[in-house]
Every structure is written in structure tokens, then in C-alpha cells.
C-alpha positions as CSV (number, residue, x, y, z in Angstrom):
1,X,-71.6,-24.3,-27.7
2,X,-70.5,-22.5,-30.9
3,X,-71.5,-25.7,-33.0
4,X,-75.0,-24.9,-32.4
5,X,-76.3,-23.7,-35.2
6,X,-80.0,-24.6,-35.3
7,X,-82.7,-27.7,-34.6
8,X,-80.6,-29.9,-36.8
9,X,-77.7,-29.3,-35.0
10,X,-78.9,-29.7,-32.1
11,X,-80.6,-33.3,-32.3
12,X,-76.5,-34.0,-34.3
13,X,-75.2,-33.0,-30.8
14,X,-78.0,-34.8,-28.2
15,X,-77.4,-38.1,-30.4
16,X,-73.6,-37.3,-30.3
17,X,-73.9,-37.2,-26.8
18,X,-75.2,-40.7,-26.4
19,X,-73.3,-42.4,-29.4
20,X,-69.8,-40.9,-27.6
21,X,-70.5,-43.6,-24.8
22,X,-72.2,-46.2,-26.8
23,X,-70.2,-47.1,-29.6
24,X,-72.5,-50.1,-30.9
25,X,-75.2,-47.6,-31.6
26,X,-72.5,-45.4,-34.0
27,X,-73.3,-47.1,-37.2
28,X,-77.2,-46.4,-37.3
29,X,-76.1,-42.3,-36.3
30,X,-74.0,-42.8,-39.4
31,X,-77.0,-43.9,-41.6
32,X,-79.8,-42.0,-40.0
33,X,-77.8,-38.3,-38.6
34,X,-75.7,-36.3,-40.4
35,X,-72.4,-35.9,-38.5
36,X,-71.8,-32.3,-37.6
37,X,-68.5,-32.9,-39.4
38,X,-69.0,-34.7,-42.5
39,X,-68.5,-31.9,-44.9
40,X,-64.9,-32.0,-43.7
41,X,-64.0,-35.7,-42.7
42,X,-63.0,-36.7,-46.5
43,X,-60.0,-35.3,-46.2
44,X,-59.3,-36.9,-43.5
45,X,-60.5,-39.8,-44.0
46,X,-57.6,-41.7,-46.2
47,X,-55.1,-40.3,-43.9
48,X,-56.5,-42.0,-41.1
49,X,-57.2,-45.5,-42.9
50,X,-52.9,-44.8,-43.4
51,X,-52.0,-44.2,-40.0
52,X,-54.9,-46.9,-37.9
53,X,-56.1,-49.7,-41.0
54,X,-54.1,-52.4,-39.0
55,X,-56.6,-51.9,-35.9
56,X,-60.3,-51.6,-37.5
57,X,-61.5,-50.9,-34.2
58,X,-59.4,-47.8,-33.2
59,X,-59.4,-46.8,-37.4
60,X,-63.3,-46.6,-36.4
61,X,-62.8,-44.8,-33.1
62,X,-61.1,-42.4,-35.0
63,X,-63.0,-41.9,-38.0
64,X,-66.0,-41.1,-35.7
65,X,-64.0,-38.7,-33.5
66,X,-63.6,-36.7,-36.8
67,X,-66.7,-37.5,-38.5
68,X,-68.3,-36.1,-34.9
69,X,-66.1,-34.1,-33.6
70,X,-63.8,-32.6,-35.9
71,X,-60.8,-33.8,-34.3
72,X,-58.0,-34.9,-37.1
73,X,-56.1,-37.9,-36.9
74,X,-53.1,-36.3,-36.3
75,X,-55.0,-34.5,-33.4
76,X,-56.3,-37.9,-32.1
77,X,-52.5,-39.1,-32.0
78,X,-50.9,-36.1,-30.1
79,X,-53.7,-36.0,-27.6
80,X,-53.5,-39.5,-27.2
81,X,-57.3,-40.0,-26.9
82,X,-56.6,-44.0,-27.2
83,X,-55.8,-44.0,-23.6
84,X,-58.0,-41.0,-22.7
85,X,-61.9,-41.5,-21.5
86,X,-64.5,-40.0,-23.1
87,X,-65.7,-37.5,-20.7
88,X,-62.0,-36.2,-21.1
89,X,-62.2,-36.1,-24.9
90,X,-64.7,-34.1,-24.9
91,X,-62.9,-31.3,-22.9
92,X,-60.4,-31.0,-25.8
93,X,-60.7,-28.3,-28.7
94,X,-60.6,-30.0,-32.3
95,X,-59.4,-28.7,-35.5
96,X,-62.5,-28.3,-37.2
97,X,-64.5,-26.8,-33.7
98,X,-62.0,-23.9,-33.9
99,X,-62.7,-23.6,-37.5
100,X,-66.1,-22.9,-37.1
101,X,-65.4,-20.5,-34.6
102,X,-63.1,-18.6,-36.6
103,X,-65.8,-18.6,-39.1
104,X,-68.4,-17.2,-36.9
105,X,-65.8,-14.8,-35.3
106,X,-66.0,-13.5,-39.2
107,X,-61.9,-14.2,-39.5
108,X,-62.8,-16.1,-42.7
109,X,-64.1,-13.2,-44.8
110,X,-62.4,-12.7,-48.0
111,X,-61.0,-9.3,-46.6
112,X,-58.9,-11.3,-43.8
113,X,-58.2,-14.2,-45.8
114,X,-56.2,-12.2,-48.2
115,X,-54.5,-10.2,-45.8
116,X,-53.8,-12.9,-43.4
117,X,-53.5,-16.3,-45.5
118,X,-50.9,-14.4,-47.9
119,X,-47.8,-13.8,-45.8
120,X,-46.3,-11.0,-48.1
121,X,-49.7,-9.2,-47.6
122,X,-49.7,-9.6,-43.5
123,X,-45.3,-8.2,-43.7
124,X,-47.1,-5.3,-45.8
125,X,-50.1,-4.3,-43.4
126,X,-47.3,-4.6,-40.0
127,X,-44.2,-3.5,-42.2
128,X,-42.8,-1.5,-39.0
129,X,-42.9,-4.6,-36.2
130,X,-40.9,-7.2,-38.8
131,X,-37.8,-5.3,-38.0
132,X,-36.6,-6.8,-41.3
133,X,-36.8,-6.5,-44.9
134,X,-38.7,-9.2,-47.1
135,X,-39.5,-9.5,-50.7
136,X,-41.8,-11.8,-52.7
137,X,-40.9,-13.6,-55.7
138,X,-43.9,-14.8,-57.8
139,X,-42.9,-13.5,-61.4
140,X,-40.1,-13.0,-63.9
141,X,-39.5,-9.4,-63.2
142,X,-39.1,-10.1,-59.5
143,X,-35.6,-11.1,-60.2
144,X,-34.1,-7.2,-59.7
145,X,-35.7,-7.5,-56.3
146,X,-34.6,-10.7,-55.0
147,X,-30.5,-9.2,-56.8
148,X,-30.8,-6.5,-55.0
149,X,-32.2,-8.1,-51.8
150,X,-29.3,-11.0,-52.2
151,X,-26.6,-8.2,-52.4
152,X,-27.7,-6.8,-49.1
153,X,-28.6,-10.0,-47.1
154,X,-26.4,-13.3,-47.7
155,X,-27.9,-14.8,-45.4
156,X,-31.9,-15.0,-45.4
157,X,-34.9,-17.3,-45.5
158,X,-36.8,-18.8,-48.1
159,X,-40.6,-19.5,-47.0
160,X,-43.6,-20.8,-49.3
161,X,-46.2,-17.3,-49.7
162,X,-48.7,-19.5,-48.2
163,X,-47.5,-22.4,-46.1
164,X,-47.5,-23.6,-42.5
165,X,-45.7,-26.1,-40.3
166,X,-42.7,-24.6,-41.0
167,X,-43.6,-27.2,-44.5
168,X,-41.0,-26.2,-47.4
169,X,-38.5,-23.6,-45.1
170,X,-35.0,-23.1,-46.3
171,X,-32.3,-21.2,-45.5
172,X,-29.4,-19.6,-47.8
173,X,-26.4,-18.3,-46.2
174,X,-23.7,-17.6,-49.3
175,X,-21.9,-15.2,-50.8
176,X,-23.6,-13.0,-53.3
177,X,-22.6,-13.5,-56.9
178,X,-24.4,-12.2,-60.0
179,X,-24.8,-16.1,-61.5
180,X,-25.5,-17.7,-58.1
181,X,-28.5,-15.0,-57.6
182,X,-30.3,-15.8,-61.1
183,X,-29.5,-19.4,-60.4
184,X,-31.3,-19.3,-56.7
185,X,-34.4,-16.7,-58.1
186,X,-35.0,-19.6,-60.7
187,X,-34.8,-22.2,-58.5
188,X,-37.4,-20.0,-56.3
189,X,-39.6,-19.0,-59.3
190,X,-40.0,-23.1,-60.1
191,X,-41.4,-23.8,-57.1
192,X,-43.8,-21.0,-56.7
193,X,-44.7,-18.0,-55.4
194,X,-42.6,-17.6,-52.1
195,X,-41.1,-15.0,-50.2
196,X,-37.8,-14.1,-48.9
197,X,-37.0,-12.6,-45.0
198,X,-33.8,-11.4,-43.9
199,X,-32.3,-13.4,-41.5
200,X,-33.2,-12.6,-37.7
201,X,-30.4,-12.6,-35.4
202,X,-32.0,-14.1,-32.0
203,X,-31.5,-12.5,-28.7
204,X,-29.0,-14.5,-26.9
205,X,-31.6,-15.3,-23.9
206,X,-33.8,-17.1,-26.4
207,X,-31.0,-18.4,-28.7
208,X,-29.4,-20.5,-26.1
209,X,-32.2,-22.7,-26.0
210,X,-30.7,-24.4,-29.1
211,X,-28.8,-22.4,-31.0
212,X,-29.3,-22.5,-34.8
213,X,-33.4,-22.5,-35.1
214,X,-35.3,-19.0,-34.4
215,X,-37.5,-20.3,-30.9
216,X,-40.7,-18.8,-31.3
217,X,-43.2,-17.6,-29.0
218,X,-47.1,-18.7,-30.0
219,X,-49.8,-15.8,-28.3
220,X,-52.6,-16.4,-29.2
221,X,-55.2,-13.3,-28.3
222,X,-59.3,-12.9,-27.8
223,X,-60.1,-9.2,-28.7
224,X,-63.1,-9.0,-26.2
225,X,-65.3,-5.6,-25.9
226,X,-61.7,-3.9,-26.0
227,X,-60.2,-6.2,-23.7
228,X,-57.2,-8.2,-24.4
229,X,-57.0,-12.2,-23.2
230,X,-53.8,-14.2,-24.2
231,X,-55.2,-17.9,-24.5
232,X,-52.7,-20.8,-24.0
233,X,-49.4,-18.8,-25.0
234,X,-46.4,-21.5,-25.9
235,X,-42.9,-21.1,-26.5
236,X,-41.4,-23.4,-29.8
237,X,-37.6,-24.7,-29.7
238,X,-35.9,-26.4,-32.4
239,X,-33.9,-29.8,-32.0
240,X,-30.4,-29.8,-33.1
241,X,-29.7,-29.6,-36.9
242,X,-33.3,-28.0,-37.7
243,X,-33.9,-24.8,-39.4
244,X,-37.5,-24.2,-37.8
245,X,-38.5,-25.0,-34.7
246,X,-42.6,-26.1,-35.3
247,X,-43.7,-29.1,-33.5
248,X,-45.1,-30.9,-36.5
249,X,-41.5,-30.6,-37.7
250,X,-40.1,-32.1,-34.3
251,X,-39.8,-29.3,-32.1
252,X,-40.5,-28.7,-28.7
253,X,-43.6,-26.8,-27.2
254,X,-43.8,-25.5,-23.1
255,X,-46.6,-23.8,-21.8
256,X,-45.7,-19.9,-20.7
257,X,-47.8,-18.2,-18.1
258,X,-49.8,-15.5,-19.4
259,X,-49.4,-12.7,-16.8
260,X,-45.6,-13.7,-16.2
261,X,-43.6,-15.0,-19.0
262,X,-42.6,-18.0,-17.0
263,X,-42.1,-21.3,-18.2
264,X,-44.6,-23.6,-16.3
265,X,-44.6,-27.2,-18.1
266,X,-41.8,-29.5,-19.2
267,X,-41.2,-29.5,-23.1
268,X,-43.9,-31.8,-25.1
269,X,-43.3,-33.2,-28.6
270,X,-46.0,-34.3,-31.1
271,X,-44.3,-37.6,-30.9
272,X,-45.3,-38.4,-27.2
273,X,-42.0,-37.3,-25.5
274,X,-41.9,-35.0,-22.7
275,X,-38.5,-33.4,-21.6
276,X,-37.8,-31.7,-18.2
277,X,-34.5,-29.6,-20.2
278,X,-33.3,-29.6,-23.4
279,X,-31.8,-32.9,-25.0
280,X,-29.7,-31.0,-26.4
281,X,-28.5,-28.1,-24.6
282,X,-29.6,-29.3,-21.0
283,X,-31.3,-26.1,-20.1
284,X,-34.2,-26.6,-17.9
285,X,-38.0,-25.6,-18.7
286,X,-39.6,-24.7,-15.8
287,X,-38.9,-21.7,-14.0
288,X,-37.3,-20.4,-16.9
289,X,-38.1,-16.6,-17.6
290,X,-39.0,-15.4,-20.9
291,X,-36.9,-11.7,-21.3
292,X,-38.8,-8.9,-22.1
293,X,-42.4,-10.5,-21.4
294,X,-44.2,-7.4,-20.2
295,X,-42.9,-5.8,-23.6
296,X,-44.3,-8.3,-25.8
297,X,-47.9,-7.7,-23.7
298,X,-47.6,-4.2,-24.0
299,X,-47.0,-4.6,-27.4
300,X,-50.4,-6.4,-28.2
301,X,-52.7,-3.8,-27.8
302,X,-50.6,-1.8,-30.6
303,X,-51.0,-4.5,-33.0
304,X,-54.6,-5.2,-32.5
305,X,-55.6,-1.5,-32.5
306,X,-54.7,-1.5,-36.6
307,X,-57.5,-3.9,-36.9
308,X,-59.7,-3.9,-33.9
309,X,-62.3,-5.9,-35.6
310,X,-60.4,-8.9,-35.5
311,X,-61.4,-11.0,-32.2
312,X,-59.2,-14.3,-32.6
313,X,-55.5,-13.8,-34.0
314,X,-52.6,-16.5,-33.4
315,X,-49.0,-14.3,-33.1
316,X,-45.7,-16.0,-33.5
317,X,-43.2,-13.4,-32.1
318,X,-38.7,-13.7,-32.1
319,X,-37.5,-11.7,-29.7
320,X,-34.1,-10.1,-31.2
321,X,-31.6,-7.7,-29.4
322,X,-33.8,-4.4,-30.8
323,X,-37.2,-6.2,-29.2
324,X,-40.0,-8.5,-30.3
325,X,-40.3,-8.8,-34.0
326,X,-43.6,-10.5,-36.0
327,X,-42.8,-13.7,-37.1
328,X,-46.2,-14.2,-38.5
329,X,-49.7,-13.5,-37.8
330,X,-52.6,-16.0,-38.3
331,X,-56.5,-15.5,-38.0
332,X,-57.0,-19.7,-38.3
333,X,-54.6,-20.2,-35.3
334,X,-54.2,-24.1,-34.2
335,X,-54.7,-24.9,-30.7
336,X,-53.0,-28.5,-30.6
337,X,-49.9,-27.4,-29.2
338,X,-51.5,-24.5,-26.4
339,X,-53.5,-27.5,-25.0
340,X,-51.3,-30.0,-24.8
341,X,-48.6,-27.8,-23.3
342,X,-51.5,-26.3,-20.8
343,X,-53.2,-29.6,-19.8
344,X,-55.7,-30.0,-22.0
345,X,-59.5,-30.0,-21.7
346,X,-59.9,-26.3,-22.7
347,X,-63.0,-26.3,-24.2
348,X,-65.5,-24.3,-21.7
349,X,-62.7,-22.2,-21.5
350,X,-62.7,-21.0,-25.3
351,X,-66.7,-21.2,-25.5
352,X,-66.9,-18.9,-22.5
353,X,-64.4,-16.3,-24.0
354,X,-66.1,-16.7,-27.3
355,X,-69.9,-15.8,-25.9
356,X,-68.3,-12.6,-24.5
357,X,-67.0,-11.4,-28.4
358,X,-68.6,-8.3,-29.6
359,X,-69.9,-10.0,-33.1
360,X,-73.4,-11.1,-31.7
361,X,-72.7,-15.1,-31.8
362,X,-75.6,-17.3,-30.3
């Protein structure tokens, strides 16, 4: 387990494995163990008392999934773990359990953090595979940039420096004029720092999927003793009238065969729905073929060779008519969507690829 951390730990995990079957004995671990999560279950504590305080018995089901396992409630939700047995749950990756991989992978150091957390900083260190210009505005005299940017690209995207979820995306597709430019920079500038990407013009094989939203792929790779492993890749497709296509936004995730490219589930939504084509479009999921997949593979190696320390990396690539661009690059990759799309209970197969990295992890 990558949890296990010591005695303490490991008594947290032997009483964890008896309180996960008996419920009634839950309150006395409360007051006697430490939960191997408690340092993070505040935060999620109010948001689960929102989403489950009209059913005290499932709001306490899921506060000890969290306070235990590390699983959010949002997780809890998605992976529908009301309906699922216990033996099951325990199969199933949680939010915090990959945290604390990607701590002991080292991905937390301040070195990554402020290469990878800072979105401008990760367009900078893999400038040549964005295949399109961006700019950060954070300051007053960023405003000559973003003009000069504007004049070259109507059309472009607006993204917070350090969000996620696709959380505070906009898009601006107007003519350039000298008093509409200051007027958007300020408007940018009072929200904070943020940066600015060129629109991406998505290959027609991808775009058809719904047309209108960039449709993402998710690779997410295990840099093992020079060995590259591609771990629950996904595919992300907008609905129609959405600028991004995440799933916490409403989108649509399929699982993709590694070795192939292949679409091999029907499309899953965070809100329980499962599609066998597109509402939308009508264009079936399985069986469809991803263009270009042995390119994107071929590119990995590439990418990771610039930092070949790195041993757990989430990529979101956009395939355009020139090839497969960066979308962006994260060292804290989520896991909710992979497993759903993929079936789920993926534990053993992370801790097994995580016992073969190179950093020495017990």
C-alpha cells in the first residue's frame, strides 16, 4: 500500500479494515484512531453535510469514506458507492490516496509545483509542442502584450493562471479595436492573474464529435525505470453550447485503449448518464478510432525525456491538423474519470506500478 507509512499507520489501516464492514464500531475508531485522512476531511466536510444532511446515515457513510479513505464527496457521488459493496469500494482510487502518492512520487516539491501548478510556467518549459502562442496577464504593463496578442488573434481563450475543471474558461472571438483591447485587459487584470491561448482549430476527425468545444484526450503516464505505461487514457467531449469539454462541467468521458487508440466504453457523465453516441451529434463511441494514436505515443517519450525524473504526469492533448498539441500538463492528475470510464476498481493496479518507480518507495 502506498498509505503505509509506519506502525501508526498501520494499526489506522488493520482497524480500517474491520470498521469498513462494521459500521456500529466507527464511532469508537473516531474517538480512539486517528483516521488516515483527518488532516484533509475538513474541507470536505461542510460540502458533504450540503450534498447528504437530509440522510444522516448515508451523510455518515460518507464522512467516514473520506475521513478513512480519502474519497471526496463528489468522488462518493460519481462512483456511486451507495449502491456499491464494500469489498468493491475498496478497489477504487480516492482523491486523497493519489495525493499521497504524488507526494511520495516527489511530484510535490516546490521545483514541480511551480512549474507545473502555474500554467504560463508549464507553456514556457514545452513552448515547441503548444503549437500556439499564449501570454499572461498578471500586471499593468502586460497590457502591450495582450494589444499586440489581440491584434494577431481575435479569437483566443481566456483561462485562470492556476485553475482546473475547466472552472472560470472564456472565450473571445471579436474584432480587434484599440478601446475594446484595454477594455477586455482590464476586465482580465480584475480578476486576476490569467493567461491568454490562441485559439486551437481542431482536426476535423475529433471536432465532429460536437463541434464548438476542443475534445480532449486525458494520458495519463508512469515513468518506470525508463519505461513508459499510459494508465487509464480517456477521451473528453463537450455537450452542445459548452466552451470546455471537462466532465465536472458536464462533459462526456470514454475509456480509449492504450495500445490502440480505440474507443472501448460508452460515454459516462459525472451525473450518472451513460450514452452509447452522442446526444447530440449521434456519433457512436465504441469502435471509434482516435486519428493519429501511434503519434501521440510516440510523442510521449519526447516529452518526458525533458524531465525524466518525473514518474506520474496527467497530459491533456488536442489533436489539430499540424498534430497533437499540449493542452496542459499536470503532476496532481485526477483519476475519477480514467476509472469510471475503465471499470473501476483500479487500485492494485496503480500500487503495483507505483512499487516498480525508481524513487525507493516502501
Amino acid at each position: 500500500m502506498v498509505v503505509n507509512g509506519g506502525k501508526k499507520e498501520r494499526i489506522r489501516i488493520a482497524v480500517r479494515n474491520v470498521t469498513d464492514y462494521v459500521p456500529a464500531l466507527r464511532p469508537l475508531a473516531n474517538k480512539t484512531v486517528k483516521p488516515l485522512y483527518l488532516d484533509s476531511f475538513p474541507k470536505y466536510e461542510k460540502r458533504i453535510e450540503q450534498m447528504y444532511g437530509d440522510n444522516k446515515k448515508l451523510m455518515e457513510d460518507v464522512k467516514y469514506w473520506s475521513a478513512w479513505h480519502g474519497f471526496t464527496p463528489v468522488e462518493y457521488n460519481c462512483f456511486e458507492f451507495e449502491r456499491m459493496p464494500v469489498r468493491e469500494r475498496k478497489q477504487w482510487i480516492s482523491y486523497e490516496y493519489k495525493d499521497r502518492m504524488c507526494l511520495k512520487l516527489g511530484n510535490f516539491s516546490e521545483k514541480y509545483i511551480n512549474l507545473f501548478m502555474k500554467k504560463y510556467e508549464t507553456y514556457k518549459f514545452y513552448r515547441p509542442y503548444y503549437r500556439r502562442e499564449v501570454i499572461c496577464v498578471s500586471e499593468e504593463k502586460d497590457g502591450q502584450v495582450f494589444d499586440s496578442f489581440f491584434r494577431k488573434h481575435p479569437h483566443f481563450i481566456i483561462k485562470p493562471a492556476a485553475g482546473s475543471h475547466g472552472h472560470g474558461i472564456r472565450t473571445v472571438n471579436e474584432a480587434y479595436t484599440e478601446h475594446r483591447s484595454r477594455e477586455l485587459f482590464c476586465s482580465i487584470l480584475s480578476e486576476g492573474e490569467a493567461i491568454c491561448e490562441e485559439f486551437l482549430v481542431e482536426a476535423d476527425a475529433l471536432q465532429k464529435l460536437n463541434p464548438g468545444t476542443l475534445n480532449t484526450i486525458r494520458v495519463t503516464t508512469f515513468h518506470i525505470k525508463s519505461e513508459i505505461t499510459v494508465f487509464l487514457p480517456i477521451i473528453r467531449i463537450g455537450r452542445k453550447g459548452m466552451v470546455v469539454d471537462n466532465a465536472s462541467s458536464g462533459g462526456i468521458f470514454c475509456a480509449i485503449d492504450p495500445q490502440t487508440g480505440v474507443l472501448i466504453s460508452d460515454g459516462f457523465t459525472y451525473q450518472h448518464e451513460t450514452f452509447a453516441s452522442h446526444p447530440d451529434t449521434g456519433i457512436s463511441f465504441r469502435g471509434f478510432q482516435i486519428p493519429r494514436w501511434d503519434e501521440l505515443l510516440a510523442l510521449l517519450p519526447e516529452l518526458l525525456a525533458k524531465i525524466p525524473e518525473i514518474q506520474y504526469i496527467g497530459w491533456d492533448f488536442a489533436l489539430t491538423d499540424e498534430g497533437w498539441t499540449i493542452v496542459e500538463a499536470n503532476i496532481g492528475s485526477n483519476l475519477g474519470s480514467g476509472q469510471i470510464a475503465h471499470g473501476g476498481k483500479k487500485l492494485a493496479e496503480l500500487n503495483a506500478m507505483v512499487k516498480q518507480c525508481t524513487c525507493g518507495l516502501k
